[in-house]
C-alpha positions in Angstrom: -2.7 7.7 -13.8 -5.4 10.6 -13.0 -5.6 14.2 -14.1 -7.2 16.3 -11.1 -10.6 17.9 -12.5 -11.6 19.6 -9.5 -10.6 19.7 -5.3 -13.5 18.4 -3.2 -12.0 19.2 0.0 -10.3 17.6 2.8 -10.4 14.0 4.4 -9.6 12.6 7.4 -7.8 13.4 10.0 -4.5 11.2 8.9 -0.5 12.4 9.3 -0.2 13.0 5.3 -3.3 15.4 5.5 -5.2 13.6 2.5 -7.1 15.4 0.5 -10.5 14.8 -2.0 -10.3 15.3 -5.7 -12.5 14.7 -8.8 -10.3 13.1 -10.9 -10.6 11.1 -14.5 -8.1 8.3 -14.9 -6.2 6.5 -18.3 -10.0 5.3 -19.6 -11.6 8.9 -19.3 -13.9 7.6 -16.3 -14.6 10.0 -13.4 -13.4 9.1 -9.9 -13.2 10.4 -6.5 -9.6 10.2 -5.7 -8.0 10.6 -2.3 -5.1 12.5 -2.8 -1.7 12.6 -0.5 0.4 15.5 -2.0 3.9 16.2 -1.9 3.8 18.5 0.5 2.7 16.4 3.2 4.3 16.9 6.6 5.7 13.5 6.4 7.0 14.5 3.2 7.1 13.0 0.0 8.7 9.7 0.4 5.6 8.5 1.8 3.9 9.0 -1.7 6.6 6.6 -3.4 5.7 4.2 -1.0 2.5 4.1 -1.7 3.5 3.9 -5.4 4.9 1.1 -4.3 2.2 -0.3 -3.0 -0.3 0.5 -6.4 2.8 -1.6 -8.1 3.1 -4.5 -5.8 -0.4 -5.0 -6.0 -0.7 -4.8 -9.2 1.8 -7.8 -9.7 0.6 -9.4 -6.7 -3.4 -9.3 -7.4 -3.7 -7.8 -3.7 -6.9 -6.0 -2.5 -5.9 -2.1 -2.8 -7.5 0.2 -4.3 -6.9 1.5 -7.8 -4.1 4.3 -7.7 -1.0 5.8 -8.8 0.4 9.3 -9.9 -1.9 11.8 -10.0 -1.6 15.4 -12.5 -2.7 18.2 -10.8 -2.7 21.3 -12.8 -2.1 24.7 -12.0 -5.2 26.5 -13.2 -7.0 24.1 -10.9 -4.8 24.8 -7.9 -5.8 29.0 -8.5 -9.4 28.5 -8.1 -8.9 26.9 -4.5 -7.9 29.4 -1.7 -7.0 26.6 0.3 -4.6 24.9 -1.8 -3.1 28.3 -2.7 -2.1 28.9 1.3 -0.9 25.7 1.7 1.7 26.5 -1.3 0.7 22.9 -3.2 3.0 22.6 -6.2 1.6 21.9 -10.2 2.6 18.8 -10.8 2.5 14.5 -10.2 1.2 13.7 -6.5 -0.4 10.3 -5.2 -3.9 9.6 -5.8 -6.2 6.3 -5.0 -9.8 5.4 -5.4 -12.5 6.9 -2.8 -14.1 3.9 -1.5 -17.4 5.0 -0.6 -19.9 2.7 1.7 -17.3 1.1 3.3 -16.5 0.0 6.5 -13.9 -0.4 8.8 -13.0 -4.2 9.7 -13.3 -5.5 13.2 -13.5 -9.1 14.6 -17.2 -9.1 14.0 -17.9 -8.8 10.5 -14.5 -10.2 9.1 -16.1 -13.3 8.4 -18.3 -12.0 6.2 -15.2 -11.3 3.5 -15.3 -13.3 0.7 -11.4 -12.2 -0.1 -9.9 -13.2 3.3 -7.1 -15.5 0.9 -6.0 -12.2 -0.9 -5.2 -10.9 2.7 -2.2 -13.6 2.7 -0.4 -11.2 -0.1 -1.4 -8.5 1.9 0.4 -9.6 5.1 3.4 -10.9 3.3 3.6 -7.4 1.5 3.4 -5.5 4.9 6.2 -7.8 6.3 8.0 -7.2 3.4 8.2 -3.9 3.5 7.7 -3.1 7.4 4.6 -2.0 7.1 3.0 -2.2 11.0 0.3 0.5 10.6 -2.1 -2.3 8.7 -3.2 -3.4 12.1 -2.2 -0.5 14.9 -4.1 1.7 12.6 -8.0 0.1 13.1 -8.3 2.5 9.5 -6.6 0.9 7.7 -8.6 -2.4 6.7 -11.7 -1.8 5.3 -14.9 -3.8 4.4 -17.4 -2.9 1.2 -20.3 -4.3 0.5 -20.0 -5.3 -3.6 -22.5 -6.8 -6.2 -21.0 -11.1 -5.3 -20.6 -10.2 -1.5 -18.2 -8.3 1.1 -15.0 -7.3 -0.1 -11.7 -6.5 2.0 -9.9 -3.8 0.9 -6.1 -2.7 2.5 -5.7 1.1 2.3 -2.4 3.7 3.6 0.2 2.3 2.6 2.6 5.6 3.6 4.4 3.7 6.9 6.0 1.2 4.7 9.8 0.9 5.9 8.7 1.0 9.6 7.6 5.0 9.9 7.7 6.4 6.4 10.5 8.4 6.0 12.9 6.2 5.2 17.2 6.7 4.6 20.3 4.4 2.7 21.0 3.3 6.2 17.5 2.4 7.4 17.3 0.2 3.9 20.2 -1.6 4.8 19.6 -2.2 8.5 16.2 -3.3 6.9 17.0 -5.8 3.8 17.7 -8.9 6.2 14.9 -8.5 9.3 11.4 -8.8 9.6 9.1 -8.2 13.1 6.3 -10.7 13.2 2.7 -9.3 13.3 -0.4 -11.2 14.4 -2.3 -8.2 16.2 -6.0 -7.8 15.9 -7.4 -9.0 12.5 -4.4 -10.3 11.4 -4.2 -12.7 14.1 -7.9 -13.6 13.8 -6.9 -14.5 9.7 -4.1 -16.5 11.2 -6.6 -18.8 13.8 -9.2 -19.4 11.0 -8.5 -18.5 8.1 -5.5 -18.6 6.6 -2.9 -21.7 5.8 0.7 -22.1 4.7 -0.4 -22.5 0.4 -1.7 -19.0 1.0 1.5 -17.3 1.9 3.7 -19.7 -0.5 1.0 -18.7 -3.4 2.0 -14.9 -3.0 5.7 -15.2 -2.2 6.1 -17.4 -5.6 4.4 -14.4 -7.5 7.4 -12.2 -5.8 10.0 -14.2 -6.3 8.7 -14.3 -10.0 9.1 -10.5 -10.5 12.5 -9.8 -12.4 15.6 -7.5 -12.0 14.5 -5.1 -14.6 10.9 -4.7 -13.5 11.9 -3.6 -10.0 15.2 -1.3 -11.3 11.8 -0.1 -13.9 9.8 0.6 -11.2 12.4 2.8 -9.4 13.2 5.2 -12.8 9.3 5.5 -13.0 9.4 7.3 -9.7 8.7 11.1 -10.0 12.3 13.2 -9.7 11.0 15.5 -7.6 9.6 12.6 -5.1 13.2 11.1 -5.2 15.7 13.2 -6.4 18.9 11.9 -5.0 20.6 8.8 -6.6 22.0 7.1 -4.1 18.7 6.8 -2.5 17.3 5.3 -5.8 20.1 3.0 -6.0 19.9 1.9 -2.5 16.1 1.7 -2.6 16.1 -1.0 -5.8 18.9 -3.0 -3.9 16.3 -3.0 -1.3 13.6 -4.4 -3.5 15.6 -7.3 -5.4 16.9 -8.4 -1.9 13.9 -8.3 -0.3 12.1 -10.5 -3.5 14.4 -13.0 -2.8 13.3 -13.3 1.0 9.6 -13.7 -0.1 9.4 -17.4 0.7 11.6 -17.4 4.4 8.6 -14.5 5.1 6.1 -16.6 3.8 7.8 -19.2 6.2 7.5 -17.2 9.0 4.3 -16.0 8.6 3.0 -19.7 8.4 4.8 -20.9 12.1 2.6 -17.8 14.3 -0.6 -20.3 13.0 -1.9 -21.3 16.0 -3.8 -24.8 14.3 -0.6 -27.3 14.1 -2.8 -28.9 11.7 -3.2 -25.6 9.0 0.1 -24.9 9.7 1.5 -27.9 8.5 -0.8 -28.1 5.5 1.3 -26.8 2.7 0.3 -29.1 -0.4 
């Protein structure tokens, strides 16, 4: 968790309008946060999926950046005159790490990651969750240069459940499909990088994650991101069903491997 200490301004040019904050997080150090608030035009759904995303990859050991609910107080939204106008409410938004000297990833320099494996939980969280934005947004992969090398990092996760704003019905229609994605770096992962023990690693870490730590994860969620019940109800039903699909995903992630030889290598 963070506790807003002061608005920066804003950042990019994406659909949830992000915004900077200094912030200071559970072990009182300072951070840049980018901030999506709940008054985002795509609306607040967006922020529990990327919730969702802090606690998958948490579980998972994936390469996201730090996040999750973020306290912004009302004395701090009275000194900004532009987060007055905008009528942005006291209260829990979604905040993540700033990742500053970083770099967008292209066919180039991905090579030069030493974290390509941990993109194998990556893409079996994204086609878990329909997430399609990780690769038709060219934003949304990033590449840092760190103390032991190059470091991948997956950021935006607010298009999970295909476009963000997600209903009961769309859930269900959801729980038992999944549209294949090898586009752009994820297919370059796929021709020389990854192998089937990758994907089974990750989806045996999901299929790990119990009843009660999803159902946990849903009561955690803000009320005033998710207020109605059925929608929390139908949105952990979601979860656990889709936990137990995490190996058939892994499965079909493993057949678009274009070496017969990797992709038959699962011991």
């Amino acid at each position: 968790m963070f506790r807003a200490l002061q608005y920066i301004g804003p950042v990019g040019l994406g659909a949830t309008s992000p915004q900077l904050f200094r912030a200071q997080n559970d072990a009182g150090k300072i951070k840049v946060c980018v901030v999506k608030l709940t008054i985002n035009r795509l609306g607040a759904k967006v922020l529990v999926n990327e919730l969702l995303a802090v606690q998958f990859g948490k579980w998972m050991d994936l390469c996201f950046p730090p996040g999750g609910l973020i306290q912004i107080p009302q004395d701090l939204l009275q000194k900004s005159r532009r987060l007055g106008a905008a009528g942005v409410p006291p209260g829990w938004h979604f905040g993540c790490e700033y990742l500053d000297r970083a770099g967008y990833v292209t066919k180039y320099n991905l090579h030069r990651a030493i974290n390509k494996e941990q993109m194998a939980g990556v893409m079996l969280f994204d086609h878990l969750f329909h997430n399609p934005d990780r690769t038709e947004n060219r934003k949304n992969l990033l590449l840092r240069k760190e103390s032991n090398g190059y470091k991948l990092y997956a950021i935006d996760n607010s298009h999970l459940f295909r476009r963000g704003r997600w209903t009961i019905e769309m859930l269900k229609n959801m729980t038992d499909s999944i549209t294949l994605n090898h586009r752009r770096s994820y297919g370059v992962l796929l021709k020389y990088y990854l192998n089937p023990k990758h994907f089974l690693h990750y989806a045996q870490i999901v299929e790990k994650i119990s009843d009660e730590e999803l159902l946990a994860f849903v009561e955690s969620i803000p009320q005033e991101w998710l207020a109605n019940i059925e929608e929390r109800q139908a949105l952990g039903e979601f979860l656990i069903a889709r936990r137990g699909k995490a190996t058939w995903v892994a499965e079909r992630l493993s057949e678009l491997i274009p070496n017969v030889n990797r992709r038959t290598d699962v011991y």
